[in-house]
C-alpha positions as CSV (number, residue, x, y, z in Angstrom):
1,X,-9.0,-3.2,27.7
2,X,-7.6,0.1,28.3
3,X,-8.6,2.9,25.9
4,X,-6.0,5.4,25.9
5,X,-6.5,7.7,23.2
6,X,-5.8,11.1,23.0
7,X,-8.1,13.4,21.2
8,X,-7.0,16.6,18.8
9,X,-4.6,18.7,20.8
10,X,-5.5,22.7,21.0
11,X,-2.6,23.4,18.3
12,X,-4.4,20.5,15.8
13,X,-7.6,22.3,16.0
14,X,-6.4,25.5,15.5
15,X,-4.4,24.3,12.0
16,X,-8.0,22.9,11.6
17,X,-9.8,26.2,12.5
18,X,-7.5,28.5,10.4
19,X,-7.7,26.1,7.3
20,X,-10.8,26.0,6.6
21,X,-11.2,29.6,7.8
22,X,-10.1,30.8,3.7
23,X,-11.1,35.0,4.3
24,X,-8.9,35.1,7.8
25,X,-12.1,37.5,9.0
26,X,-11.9,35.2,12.4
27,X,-15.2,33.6,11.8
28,X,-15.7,30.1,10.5
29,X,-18.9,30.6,7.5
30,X,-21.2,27.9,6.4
31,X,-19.7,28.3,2.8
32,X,-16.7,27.5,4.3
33,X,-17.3,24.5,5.7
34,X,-19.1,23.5,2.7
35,X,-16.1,24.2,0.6
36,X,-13.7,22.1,3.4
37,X,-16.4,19.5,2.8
38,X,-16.5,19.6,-0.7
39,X,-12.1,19.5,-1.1
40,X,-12.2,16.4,1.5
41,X,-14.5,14.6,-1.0
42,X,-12.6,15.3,-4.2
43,X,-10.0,13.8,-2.6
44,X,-11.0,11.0,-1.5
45,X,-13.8,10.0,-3.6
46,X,-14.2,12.1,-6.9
47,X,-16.9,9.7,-8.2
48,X,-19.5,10.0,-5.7
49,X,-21.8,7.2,-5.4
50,X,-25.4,7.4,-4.5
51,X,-24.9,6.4,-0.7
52,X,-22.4,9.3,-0.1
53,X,-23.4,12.9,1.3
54,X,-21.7,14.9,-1.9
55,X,-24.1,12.7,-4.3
56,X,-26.5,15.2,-6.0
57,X,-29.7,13.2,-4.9
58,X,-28.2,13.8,-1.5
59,X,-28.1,17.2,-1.1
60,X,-31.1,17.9,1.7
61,X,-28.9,15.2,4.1
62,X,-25.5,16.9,3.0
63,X,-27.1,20.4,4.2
64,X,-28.7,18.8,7.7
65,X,-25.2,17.2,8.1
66,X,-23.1,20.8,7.5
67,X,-25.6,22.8,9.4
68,X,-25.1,20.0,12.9
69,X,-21.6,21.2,12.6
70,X,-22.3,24.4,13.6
71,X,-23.0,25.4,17.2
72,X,-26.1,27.3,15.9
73,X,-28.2,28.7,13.4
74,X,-26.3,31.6,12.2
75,X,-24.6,31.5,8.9
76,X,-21.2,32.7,11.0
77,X,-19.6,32.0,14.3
78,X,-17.1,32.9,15.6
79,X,-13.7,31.0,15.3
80,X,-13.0,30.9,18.9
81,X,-17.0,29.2,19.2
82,X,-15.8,26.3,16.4
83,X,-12.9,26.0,17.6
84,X,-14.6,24.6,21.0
85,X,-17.0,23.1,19.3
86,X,-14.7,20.6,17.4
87,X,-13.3,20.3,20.6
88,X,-16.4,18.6,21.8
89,X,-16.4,16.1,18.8
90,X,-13.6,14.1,20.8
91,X,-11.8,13.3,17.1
92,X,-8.7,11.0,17.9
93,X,-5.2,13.0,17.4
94,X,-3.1,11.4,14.8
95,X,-0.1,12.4,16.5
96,X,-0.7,9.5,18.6
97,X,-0.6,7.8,14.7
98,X,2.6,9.3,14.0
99,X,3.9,8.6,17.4
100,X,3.4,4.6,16.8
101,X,4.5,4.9,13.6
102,X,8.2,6.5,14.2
103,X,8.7,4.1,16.9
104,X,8.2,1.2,14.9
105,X,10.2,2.1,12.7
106,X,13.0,3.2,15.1
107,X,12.6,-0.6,16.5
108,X,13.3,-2.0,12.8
109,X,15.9,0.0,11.9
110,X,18.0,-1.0,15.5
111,X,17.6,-4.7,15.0
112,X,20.3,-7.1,14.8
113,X,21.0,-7.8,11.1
114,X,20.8,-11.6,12.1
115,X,17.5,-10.9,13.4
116,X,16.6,-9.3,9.9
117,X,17.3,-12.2,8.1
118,X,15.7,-14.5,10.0
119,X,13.0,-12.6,9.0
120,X,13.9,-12.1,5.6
121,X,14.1,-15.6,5.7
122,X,10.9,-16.7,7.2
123,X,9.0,-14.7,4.8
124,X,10.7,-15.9,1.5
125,X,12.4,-18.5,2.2
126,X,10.0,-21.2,1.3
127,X,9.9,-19.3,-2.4
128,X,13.9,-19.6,-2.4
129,X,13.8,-23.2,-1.2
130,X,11.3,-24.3,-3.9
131,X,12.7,-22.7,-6.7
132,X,16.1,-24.2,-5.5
133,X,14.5,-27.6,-5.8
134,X,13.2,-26.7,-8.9
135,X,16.2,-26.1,-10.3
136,X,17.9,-29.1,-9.2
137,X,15.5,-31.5,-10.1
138,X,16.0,-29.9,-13.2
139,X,19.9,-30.4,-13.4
140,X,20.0,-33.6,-11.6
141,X,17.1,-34.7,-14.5
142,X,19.6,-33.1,-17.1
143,X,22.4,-34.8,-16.0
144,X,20.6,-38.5,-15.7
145,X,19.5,-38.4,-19.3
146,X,23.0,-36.8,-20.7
147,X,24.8,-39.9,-18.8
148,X,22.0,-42.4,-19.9
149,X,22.2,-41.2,-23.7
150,X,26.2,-41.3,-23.3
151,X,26.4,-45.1,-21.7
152,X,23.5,-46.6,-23.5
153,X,23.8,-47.8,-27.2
154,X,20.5,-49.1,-27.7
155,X,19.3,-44.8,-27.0
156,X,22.1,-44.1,-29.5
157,X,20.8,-46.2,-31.9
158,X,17.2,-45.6,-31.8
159,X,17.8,-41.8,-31.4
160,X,20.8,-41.2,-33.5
161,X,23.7,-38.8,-33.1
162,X,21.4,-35.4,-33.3
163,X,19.8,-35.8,-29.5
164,X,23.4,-35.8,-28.4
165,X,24.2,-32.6,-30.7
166,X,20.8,-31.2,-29.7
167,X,20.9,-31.3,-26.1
168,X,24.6,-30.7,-25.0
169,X,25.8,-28.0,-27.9
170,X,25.2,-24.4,-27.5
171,X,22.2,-22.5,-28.8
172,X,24.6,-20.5,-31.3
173,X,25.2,-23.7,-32.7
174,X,21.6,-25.4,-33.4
175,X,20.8,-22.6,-35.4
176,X,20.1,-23.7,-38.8
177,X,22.1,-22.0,-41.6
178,X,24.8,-20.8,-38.7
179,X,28.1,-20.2,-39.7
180,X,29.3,-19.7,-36.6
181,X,29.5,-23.8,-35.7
């Protein structure tokens, strides 16, 4: 298997770097990071459960955790430093992502339309088909029993006249009371 991923370009960190750098003093603060790390979870978890780093009962593992992303002991480093740092981390680009993404759907959008509806097809056609059969039994069952009724006297006579009335007329017109019959 070939592994050809690329990793966070120098322009991706730097957006990185100078986003989470909020004073613009040119170093990256432990606050800072804290407060990137704090955003990322309120984004994507607000709840946090017990397992998770920004759970209250987890704060000694959160602080070992933001203190092995920096390069040192200091409360402040340099940007230039982090920036090589998260170099280090080997984080997959998602331009790669993006990349993948745009081409697929430049493929889709240059198929043939016959191709498309084979698709279309494949995916709902056994809906379409079934709901077609359903809908025929349904009319062919309709029909037998109107022609039945209509060239049988013994269901006349048992049923009477109102089966007739009730099944062939329109709804407007089995309305009790209705006028407009």
């Amino acid at each position: 298997m070939c592994d050809n991923t690329q990793f966070l370009t120098d322009r991706e960190i730097a957006d990185f770097v100078s986003a989470l750098d909020k004073d613009q003093d040119g170093c990256i603060s432990y606050s800072e990071i804290e407060k990137g790390l704090d955003d990322a979870y309120k984004e994507l978890a607000p709840q946090a459960k017990s397992h998770q780093l920004h759970h209250e009962e987890r704060e000694k593992e959160r602080h070992e955790f933001l203190r092995g992303l920096m390069p040192s002991e200091k409360n402040r480093i340099p940007s230039d430093d982090f920036r090589n740092t998260v170099k280090t981390w080997q984080i997959p680009s998602m331009e790669q992502d993006k990349q993948a993404a745009k081409d697929e759907d430049d493929f889709m959008q240059n198929l043939p339309l016959g191709r498309k509806l084979r698709a279309y097809w494949e995916v709902h056609g056994p809906t379409y088909a079934f709901m077609g059969v359903v809908v025929a039994l349904q009319i062919g069952f309709g029909v037998w029993q109107c022609y039945k009724y209509a060239a049988g006297p013994q269901y006349q006579a048992a049923f009477g006249w109102g089966v007739g009335f009730a099944k062939h007329a329109p709804e407007r017109c089995t309305q009790p009371y209705s006028s407009s019959c």
